[in-house]
N, C-alpha and C positions, 0 to 999 in steps of 0.2 A: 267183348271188345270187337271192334271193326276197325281195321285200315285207314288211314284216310288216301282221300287222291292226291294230294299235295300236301308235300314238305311244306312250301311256299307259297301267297298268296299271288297271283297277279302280278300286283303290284312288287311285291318282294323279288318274285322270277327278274322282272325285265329290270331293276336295280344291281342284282346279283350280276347278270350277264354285261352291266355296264362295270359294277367292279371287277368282274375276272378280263374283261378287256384292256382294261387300264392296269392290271395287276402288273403286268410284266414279269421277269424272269426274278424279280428279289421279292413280291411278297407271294401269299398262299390267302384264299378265300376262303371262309369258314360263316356256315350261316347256324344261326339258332343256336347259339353258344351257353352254357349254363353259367350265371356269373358267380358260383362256388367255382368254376373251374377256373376261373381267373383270378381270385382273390382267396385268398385266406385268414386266418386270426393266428398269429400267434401263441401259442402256449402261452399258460400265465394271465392269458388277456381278461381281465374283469367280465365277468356273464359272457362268455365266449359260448356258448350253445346260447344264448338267445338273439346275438349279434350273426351266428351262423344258422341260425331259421329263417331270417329275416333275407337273407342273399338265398338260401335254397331252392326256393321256387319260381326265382327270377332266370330270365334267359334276357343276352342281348341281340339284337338281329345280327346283326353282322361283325367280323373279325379278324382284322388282317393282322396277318402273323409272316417276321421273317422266314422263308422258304424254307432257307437251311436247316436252322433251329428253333423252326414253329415256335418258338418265343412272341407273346403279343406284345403288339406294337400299337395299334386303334381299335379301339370299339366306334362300329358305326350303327346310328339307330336311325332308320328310317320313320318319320315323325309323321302319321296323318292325323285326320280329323279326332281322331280318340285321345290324343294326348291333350288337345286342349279342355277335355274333364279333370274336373278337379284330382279326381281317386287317383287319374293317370297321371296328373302334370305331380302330384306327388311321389308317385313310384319312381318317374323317370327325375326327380331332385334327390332320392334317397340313393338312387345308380350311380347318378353323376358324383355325388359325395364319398360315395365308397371308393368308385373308382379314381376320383381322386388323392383318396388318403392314400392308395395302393399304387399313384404312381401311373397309370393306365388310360392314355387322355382318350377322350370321347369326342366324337362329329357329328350333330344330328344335323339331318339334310331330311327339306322339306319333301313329304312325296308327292311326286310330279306324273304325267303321262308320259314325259319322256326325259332324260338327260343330256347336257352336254358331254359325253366323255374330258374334255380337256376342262373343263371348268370344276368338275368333281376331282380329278385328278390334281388340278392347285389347291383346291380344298384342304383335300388328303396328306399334301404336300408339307405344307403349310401346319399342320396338327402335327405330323409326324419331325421338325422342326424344333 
């Protein structure tokens, strides 16, 4: 095994520094989140080990969670050119349905060279809503 040099690509970094700008003092920023750690199956659940293989090796980019009580509040996925493959644009419909059954609304925002802070922030706004 080797290290890598970045957590985050690039494009991820200068995304992340527009969300911790806009976070303000009530959410918390969280990148590269595993989405078992935001969802789970209840006991009981019919094929509940192949419903939780399926979320295991998934992560979402992004996380904002209340400050206080790191409780999540958005998943954010920054969307570039690989999500419009098929493999991809399927994985990210399989996220969005889970996360949805669980309650946990999602933002995908296109990725850009650069962002508006206030225009991301109504986004955000607006989902969290």
């Amino acid at each position: 095994y080797r290290k890598k040099d970045y957590l985050l690509t690039a494009a991820e970094r200068s995304f992340y520094g527009v969300l911790r700008s806009i976070a303000g003092d009530q959410l918390e920023v969280f990148a590269k989140v595993r989405l078992l750690d935001l969802v789970y199956l209840p006991k009981g659940t019919e094929n509940r080990q192949s419903h939780t293989n399926r979320v295991m090796s998934k992560h979402v980019d992004f996380l904002l969670c209340d400050r206080e009580k790191l409780s999540p509040l958005l998943v954010i996925e920054l969307d570039d050119s690989s999500h419009e493959h098929d493999d991809r644009a399927q994985r990210d419909a399989f996220v969005d349905q889970a996360l949805g059954a669980a309650g946990l609304p999602i933002l995908h925002v296109s990725a850009k060279r650069s962002y508006v802070p206030k225009e991301l922030a109504d986004l955000i706004q607006a989902k969290l809503q």
